[in-house]
C-alpha positions as CSV (number, residue, x, y, z in Angstrom):
1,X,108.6,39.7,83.7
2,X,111.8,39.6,81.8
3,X,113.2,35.8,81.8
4,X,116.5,34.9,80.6
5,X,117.5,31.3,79.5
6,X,121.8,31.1,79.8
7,X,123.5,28.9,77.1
8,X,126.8,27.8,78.7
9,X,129.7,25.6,77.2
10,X,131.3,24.2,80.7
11,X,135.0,22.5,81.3
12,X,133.9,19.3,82.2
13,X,134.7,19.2,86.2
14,X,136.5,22.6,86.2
15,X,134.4,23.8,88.6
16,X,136.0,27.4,89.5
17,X,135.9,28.2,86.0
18,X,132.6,27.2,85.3
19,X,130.9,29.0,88.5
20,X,132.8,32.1,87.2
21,X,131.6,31.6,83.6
22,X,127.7,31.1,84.9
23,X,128.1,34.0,87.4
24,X,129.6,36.3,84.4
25,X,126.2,35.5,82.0
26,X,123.8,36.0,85.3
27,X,125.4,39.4,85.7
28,X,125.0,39.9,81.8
29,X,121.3,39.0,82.6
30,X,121.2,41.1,85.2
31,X,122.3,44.3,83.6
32,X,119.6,44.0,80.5
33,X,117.0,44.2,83.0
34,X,116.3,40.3,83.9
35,X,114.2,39.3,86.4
36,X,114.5,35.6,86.5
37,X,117.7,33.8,85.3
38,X,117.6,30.3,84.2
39,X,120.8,28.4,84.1
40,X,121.2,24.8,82.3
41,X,121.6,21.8,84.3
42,X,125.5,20.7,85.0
43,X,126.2,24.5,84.9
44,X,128.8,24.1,87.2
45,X,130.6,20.2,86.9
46,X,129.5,19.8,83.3
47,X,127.4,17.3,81.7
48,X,129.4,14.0,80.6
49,X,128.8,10.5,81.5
50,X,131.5,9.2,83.8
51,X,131.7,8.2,87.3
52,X,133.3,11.3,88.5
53,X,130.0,13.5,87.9
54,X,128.7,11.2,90.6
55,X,131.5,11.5,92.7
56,X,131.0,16.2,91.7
57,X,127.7,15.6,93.7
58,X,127.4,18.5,96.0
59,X,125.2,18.3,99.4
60,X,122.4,20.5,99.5
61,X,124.4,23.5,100.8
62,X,127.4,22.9,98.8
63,X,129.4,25.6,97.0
64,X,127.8,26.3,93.6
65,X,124.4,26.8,95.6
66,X,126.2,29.1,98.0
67,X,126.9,31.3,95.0
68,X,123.4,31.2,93.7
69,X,122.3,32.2,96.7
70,X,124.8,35.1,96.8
71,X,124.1,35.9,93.6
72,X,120.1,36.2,93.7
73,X,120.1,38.3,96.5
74,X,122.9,41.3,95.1
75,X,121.4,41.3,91.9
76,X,117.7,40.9,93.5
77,X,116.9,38.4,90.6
78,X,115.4,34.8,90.0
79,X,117.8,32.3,89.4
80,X,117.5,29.1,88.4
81,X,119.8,26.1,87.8
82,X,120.1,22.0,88.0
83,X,123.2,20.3,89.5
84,X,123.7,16.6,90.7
85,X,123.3,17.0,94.0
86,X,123.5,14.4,97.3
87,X,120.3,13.9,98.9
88,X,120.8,11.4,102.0
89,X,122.5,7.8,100.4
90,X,121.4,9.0,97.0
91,X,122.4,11.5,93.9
92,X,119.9,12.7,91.9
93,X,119.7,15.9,89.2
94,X,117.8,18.7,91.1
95,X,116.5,22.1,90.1
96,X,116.6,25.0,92.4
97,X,114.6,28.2,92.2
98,X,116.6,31.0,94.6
99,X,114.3,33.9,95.5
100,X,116.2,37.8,96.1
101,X,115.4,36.5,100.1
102,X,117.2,33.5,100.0
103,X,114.2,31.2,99.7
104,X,114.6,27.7,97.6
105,X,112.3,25.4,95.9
106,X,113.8,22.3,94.5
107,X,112.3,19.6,92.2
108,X,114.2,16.4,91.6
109,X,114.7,14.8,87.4
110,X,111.9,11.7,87.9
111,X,112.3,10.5,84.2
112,X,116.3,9.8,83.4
113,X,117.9,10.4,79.9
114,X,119.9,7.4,78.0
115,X,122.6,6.4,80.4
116,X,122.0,9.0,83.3
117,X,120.6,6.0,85.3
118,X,124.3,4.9,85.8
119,X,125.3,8.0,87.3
120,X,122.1,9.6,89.4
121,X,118.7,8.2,90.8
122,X,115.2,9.5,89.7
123,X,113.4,11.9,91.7
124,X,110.1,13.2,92.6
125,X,109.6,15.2,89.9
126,X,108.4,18.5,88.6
127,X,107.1,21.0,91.6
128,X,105.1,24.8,91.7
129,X,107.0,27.7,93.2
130,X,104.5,30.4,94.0
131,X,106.8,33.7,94.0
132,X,106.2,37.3,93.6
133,X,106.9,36.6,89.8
134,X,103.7,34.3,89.5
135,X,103.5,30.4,89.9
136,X,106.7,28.9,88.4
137,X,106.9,24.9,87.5
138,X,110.2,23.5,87.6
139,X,110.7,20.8,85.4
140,X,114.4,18.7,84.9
141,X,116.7,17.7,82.5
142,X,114.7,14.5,80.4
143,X,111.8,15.5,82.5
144,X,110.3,17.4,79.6
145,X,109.9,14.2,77.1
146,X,107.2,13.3,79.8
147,X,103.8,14.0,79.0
148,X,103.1,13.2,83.1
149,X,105.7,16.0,84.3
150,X,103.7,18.5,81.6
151,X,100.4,17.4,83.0
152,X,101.6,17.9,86.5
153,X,102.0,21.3,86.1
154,X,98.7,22.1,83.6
155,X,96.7,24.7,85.0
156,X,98.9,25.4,88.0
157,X,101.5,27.3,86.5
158,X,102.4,30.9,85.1
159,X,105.3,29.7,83.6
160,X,107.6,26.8,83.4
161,X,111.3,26.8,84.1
162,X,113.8,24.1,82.6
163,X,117.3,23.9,83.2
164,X,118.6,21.1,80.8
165,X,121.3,19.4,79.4
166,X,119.5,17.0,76.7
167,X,122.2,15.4,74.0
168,X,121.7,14.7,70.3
169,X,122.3,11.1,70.9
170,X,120.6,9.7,67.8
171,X,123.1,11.4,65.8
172,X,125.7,9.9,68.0
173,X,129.3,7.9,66.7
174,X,131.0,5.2,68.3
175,X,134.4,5.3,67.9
176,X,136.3,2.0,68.1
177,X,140.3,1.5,67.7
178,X,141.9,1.2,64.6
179,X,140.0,4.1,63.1
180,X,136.7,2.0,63.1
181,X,133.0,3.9,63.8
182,X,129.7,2.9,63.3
183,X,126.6,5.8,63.7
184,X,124.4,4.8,66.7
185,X,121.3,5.2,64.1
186,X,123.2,2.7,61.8
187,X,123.2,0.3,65.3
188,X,119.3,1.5,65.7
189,X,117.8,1.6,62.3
190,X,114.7,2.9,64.5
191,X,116.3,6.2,64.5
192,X,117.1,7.2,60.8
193,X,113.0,8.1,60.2
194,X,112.7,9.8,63.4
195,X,115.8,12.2,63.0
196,X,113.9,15.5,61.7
197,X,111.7,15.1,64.8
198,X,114.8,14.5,67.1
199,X,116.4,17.7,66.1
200,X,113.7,18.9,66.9
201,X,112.7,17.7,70.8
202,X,114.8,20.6,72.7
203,X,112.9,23.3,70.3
204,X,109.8,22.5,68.6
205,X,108.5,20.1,71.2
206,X,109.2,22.6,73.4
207,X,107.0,25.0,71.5
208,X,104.1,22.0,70.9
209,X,104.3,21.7,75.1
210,X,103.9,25.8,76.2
211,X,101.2,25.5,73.2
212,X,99.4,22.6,75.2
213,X,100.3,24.2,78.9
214,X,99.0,27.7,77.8
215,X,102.2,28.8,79.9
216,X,105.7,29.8,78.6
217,X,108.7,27.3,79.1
218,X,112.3,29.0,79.3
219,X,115.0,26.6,78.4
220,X,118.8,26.6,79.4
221,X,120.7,23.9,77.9
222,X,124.2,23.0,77.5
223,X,126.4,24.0,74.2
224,X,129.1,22.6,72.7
225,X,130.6,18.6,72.1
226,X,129.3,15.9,74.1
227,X,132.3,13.5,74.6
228,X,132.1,10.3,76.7
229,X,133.1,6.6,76.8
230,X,130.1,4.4,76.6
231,X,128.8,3.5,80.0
232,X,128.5,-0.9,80.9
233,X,129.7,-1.1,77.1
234,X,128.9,-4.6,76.1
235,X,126.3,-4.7,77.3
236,X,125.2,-1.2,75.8
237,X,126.6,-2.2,72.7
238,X,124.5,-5.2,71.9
239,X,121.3,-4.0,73.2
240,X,122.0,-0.7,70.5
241,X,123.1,-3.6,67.8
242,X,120.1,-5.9,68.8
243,X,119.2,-6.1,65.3
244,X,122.1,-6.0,63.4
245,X,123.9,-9.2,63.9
246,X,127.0,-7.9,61.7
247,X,127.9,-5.7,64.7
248,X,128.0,-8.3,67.3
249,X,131.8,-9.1,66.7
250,X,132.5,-5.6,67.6
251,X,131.5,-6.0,71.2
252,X,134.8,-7.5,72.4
253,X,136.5,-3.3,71.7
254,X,133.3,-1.7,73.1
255,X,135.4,-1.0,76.5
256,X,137.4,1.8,74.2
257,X,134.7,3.2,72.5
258,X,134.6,7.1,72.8
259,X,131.2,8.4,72.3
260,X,131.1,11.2,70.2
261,X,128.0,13.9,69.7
262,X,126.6,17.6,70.6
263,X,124.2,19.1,72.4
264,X,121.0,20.3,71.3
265,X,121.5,23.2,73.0
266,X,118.6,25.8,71.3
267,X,118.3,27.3,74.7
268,X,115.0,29.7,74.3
269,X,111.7,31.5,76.0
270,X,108.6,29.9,74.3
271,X,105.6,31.7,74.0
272,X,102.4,30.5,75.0
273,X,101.2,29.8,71.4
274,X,104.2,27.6,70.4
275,X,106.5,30.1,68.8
276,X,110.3,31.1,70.0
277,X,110.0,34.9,71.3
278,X,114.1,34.7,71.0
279,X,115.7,32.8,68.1
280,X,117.3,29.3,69.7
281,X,121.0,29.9,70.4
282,X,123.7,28.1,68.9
283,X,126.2,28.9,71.3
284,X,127.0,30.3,75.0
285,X,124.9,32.9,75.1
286,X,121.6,34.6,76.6
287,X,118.2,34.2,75.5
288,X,116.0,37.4,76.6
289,X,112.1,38.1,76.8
290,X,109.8,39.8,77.9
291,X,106.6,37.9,79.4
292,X,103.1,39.5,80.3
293,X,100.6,37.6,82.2
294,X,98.7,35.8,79.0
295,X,94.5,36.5,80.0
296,X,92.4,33.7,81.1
297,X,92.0,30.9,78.8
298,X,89.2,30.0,76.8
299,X,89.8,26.4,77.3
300,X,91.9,24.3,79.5
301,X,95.2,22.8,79.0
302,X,95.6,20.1,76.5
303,X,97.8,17.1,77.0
304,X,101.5,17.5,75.7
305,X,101.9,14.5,72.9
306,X,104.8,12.1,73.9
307,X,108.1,12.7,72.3
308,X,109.1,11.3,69.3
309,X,111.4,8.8,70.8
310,X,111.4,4.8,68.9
311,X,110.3,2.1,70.7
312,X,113.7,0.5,70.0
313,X,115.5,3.1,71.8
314,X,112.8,2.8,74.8
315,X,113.3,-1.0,74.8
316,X,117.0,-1.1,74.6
317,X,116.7,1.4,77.3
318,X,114.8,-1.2,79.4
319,X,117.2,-3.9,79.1
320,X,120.0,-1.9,80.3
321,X,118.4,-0.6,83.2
322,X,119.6,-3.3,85.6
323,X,123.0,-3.2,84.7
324,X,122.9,0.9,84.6
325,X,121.6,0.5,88.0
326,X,124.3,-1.8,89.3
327,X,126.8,0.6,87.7
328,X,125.4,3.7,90.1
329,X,125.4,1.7,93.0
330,X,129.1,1.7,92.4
331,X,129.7,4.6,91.7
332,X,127.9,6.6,94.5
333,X,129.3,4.6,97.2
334,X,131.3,6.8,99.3
């Protein structure tokens, strides 16, 4: 099987121009002999946290689906891709798998990155698509810095498919008025020792988990700035300066902070013993391999190790949830 992981760079909310952008790199895929497409999540709305991505939810039969769907079956390829998406009352982040005959599997992001809770709801979780390409797990978005979606899919799975859009938030700056900033790692001291093994998460980790899995992972991810205000920002702002009391007069500008990072992007096939077959990308861009079925292995699965995130970040995570939760009921309401 040749896979292909698509690097994109989308307009945030331009959505013509970012279906025509994802449908120009499937094509690309297409002609150098790819079998299955992976696109990242937000391919088509963009990833940015703001009440409008809610409000870019499609319904399950919505307009950038319709194009997969298109797509899949005159190129007779795989494609996969995660979009916000309206299921019922809710949004959540699902990933679709589109078959050549216009058949779907969809999983839904269970375990949400920092902030998404404001803006979507967790899902189910990672699922199996059998297909004439072998048994393909899809797995979400912040999905793959859980140990349980990787053990969901050990032993069940040929390879794993990930359409992503993760942020390199613990290099983050908050930008306040007056030409002030502060470096969220400066906010959460937690951070600075863990940074080489942050850089990391969207490429080695994924390496560690196809290692663990004895199966693949293809990766899509997003390129390019991440640009956002900070979502409920008080209250985001003191749990990040929990610690460092010399920050807390800051709170009263944290309305007009602009959040300010990149994406990881390192979009990439991982072979089953930990190594990237294709260097991770930098940019928009594709990521090409050939796969062969790996033989039977000699033992089973191990457990993927958790990802290197602190327990400050998880804790100050945990005290926003509420008032992240509060902030999506808003902003789904129709």
């Amino acid at each position: 099987m040749r896979a292909a992981a698509v690097q994109l760079a989308p307009v945030p909310f331009a959505l013509e121009a970012n279906l025509a952008a994802a449908e120009a790199a499937v094509r690309a895929a297409a002609a150098q002999g790819a079998q299955l497409v992976v696109l990242p999540a937000c391919f088509n709305t963009g990833y940015v946290y703001s009440p409008r991505l809610t409000a870019a939810a499609e319904p399950p039969a919505g307009l950038s689906l319709q194009r997969l769907t298109a797509l899949s079956a005159e190129l007779n390829i795989y494609l996969a891709a995660a979009a916000v998406r309206r299921q019922g009352r809710e949004v959540v982040m699902v990933a679709v798998l589109v078959t050549p005959d216009g058949c779907l599997t969809t999983a839904a992001q269970r375990r949400l990155g920092p902030w998404e809770a404001a803006y979507f709801a967790p899902g189910a979780g990672p699922l199996v698509a059998d297909t004439a390409l072998g048994r393909l797990g899809l797995l979400v978005g912040w999905d793959f810095t859980d140990p349980a979606a990787w053990a969901a899919l050990a032993g069940r799975v040929d390879a794993v498919v990930l359409p992503a859009a993760p942020v390199r938030l613990h290099r983050a700056v908050l930008n306040f008025p007056a030409a002030r900033k502060v470096h969220l790692a400066e906010l959460m001291p937690a951070l600075l020792p863990r940074r080489a093994a942050l850089d990391d998460l969207a490429s080695g980790y994924l390496g560690q988990a196809a290692a663990a899995l004895g199966a693949p992972v293809i990766h899509a991810g997003l390129a390019g700035r991440f640009v956002a205000q900070l979502p409920c920002p008080r209250r985001s702002f003191l749990a990040a300066a929990l610690t460092r009391p010399r920050y807390w007069a800051w709170v009263t500008a944290a309305p007009q902070v602009s959040l300010r990072a990149t994406f990881y992007a390192a979009s990439a096939v991982y072979a089953t013993d930990g190594r990237a077959i294709t260097a991770p990308l930098l940019d928009a861009g594709l990521a090409l391999a050939d796969l062969t079925a790996p033989p039977a292995p000699a033992q089973p699965p191990r457990a993927v190790p958790p990802a290197p995130i602190p327990a400050q970040a998880r804790f100050a995570a945990a005290l926003l949830r509420p008032a992240l939760r509060h902030a999506y009921a808003t902003h789904r309401a129709p």
